[in-house]
C-alpha positions in Angstrom: -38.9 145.3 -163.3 -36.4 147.9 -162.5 -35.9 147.3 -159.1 -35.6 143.3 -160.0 -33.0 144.0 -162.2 -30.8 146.1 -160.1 -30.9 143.8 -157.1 -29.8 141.1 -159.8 -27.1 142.8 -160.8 -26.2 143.6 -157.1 -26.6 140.0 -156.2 -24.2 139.3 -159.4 -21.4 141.5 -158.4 -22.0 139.9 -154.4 -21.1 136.7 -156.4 -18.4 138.3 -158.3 -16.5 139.0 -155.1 -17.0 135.8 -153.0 -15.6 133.7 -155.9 -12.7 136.6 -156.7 -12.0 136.4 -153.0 -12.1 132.8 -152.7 -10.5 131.6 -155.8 -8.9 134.8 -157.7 -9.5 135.5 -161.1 -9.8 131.9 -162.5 -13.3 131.5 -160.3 -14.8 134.2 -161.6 -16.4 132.4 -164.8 -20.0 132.5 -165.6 -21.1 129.2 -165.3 -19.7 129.9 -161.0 -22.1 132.9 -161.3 -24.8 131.4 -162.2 -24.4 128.5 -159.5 -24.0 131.3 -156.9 -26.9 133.5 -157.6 -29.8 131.0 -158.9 -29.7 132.7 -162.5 -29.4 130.6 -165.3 -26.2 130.8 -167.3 -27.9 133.0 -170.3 -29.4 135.0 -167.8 -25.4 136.3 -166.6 -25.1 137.0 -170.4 -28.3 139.8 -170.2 -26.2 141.8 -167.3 -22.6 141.5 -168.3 -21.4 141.1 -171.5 -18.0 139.5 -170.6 -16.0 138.9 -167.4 -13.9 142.2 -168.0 -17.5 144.2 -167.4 -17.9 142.4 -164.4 -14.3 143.5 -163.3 -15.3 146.9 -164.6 -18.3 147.5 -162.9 -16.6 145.6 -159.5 -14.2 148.7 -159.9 -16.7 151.5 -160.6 -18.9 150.2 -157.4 -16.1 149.5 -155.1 -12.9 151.6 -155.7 -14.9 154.8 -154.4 -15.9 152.8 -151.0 -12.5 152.0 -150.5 -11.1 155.6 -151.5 -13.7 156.9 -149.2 -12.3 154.6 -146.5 -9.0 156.0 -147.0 -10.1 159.5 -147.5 -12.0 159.5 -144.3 -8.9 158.4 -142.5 -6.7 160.9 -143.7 -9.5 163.7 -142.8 -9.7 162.4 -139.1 -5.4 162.9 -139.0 -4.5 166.4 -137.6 -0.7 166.7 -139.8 0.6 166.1 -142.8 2.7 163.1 -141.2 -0.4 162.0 -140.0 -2.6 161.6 -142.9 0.6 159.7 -144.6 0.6 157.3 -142.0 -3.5 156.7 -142.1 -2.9 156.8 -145.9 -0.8 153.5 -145.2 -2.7 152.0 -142.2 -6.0 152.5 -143.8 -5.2 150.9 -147.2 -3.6 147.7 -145.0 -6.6 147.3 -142.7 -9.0 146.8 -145.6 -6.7 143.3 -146.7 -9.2 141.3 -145.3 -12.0 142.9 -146.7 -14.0 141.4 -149.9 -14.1 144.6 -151.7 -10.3 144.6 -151.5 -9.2 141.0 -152.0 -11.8 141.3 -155.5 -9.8 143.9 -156.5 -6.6 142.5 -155.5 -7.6 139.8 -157.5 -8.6 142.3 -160.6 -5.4 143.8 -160.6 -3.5 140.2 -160.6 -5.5 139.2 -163.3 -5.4 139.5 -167.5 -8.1 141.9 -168.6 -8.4 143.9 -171.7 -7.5 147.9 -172.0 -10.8 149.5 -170.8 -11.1 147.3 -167.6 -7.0 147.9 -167.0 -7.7 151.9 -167.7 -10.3 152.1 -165.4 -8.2 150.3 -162.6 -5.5 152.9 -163.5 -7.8 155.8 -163.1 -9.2 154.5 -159.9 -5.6 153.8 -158.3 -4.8 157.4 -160.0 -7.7 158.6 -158.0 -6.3 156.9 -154.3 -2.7 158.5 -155.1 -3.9 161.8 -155.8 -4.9 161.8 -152.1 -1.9 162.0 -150.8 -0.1 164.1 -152.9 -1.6 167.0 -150.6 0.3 166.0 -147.5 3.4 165.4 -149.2 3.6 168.7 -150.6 2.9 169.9 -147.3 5.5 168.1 -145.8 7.9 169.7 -148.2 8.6 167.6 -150.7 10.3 168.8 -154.2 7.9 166.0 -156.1 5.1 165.0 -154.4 3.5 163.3 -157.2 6.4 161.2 -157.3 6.6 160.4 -153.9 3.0 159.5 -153.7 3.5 156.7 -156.5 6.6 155.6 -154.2 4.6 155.7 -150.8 1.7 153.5 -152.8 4.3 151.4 -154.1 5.4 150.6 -150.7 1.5 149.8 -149.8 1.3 147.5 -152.9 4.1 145.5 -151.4 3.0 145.1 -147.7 -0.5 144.4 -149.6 0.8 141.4 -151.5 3.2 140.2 -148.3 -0.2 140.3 -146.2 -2.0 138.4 -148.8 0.7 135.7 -149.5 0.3 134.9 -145.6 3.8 135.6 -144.5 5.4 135.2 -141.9 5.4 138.1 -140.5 1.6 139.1 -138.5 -0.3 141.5 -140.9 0.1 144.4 -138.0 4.1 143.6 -138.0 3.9 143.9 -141.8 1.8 146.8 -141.5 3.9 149.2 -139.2 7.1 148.3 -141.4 5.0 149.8 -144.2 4.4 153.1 -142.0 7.7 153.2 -140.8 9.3 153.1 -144.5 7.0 155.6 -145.8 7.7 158.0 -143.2 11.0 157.8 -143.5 10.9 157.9 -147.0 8.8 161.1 -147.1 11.1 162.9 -144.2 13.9 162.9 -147.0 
């Protein structure tokens, strides 16, 4: 019975990401859940409680994949300039995946204070990574600068999803090249 229920609450969140991906925050209803994993509509209701825990619980599952994405990248860099730049290239590579555009989506989207604080936290968490690198690099406020380098990752994030103009790569290395700049001083 255990097992069942865990692999429908996997196959819920699966759901949670296609139609977050697909169609952003508006898609993600339960009646759509429902439709997508076979359940009937008061069946959603005995795993999630509301939409926000499904956002919740898209965060708690998939943030730390991500971060460890990032992480990862940053470990395999040999300098401090180096683990900025795969801090920035890492984070921009995973646009396309469905774990990111969900919480892309998440973030765009109206939710109530614990679902936003637990975004925070997580995005707290990815920010802290850096700070290491920066002080290393010399800088008088590293915390600062880290908000500023994500800030600049935020950006290229939302130019890559709006489909510019620009190619995502293009968009990409004008994000590295600003926050290595910006973290030279």
């Amino acid at each position: 019975m255990a097992e069942h229920r865990s692999m429908q609450r996997a196959a819920l969140l699966d759901a949670a990401r296609s139609l977050l991906s697909e169609g952003g925050t508006e898609a993600l209803t339960f009646p759509a859940l429902a439709e997508r994993t076979g359940l009937a509509r008061s069946s959603v209701y005995e795993y999630f409680r509301s939409r926000a825990a499904v956002v919740e619980e898209l965060c708690e599952v998939d943030f730390p994949v991500w971060a460890a994405d990032v992480s990862a990248a940053m470990e395999r860099a040999g300098t401090a300039e180096a683990k900025v730049e795969a801090y920035v290239r890492q984070q921009l590579e995973l646009v396309g995946d469905r774990r990111h555009r969900a919480v892309v989506a998440i973030s765009a989207s109206e939710l109530d204070a614990g679902a936003r604080e637990k975004i925070r936290a997580a995005h707290g968490g990815l920010v802290a990574m850096i700070v290491e690198a920066l002080a290393e690099l010399g800088h008088e406020q590293p915390w600062l600068a880290a908000m500023l380098v994500q800030g600049v990752v935020d950006a290229a994030v939302r130019r890559i999803e709006l489909g510019a103009a620009e190619e995502p790569g293009a968009i990409t290395d004008a994000a590295v090249s600003m926050a290595l700049r910006g973290v030279r001083g």
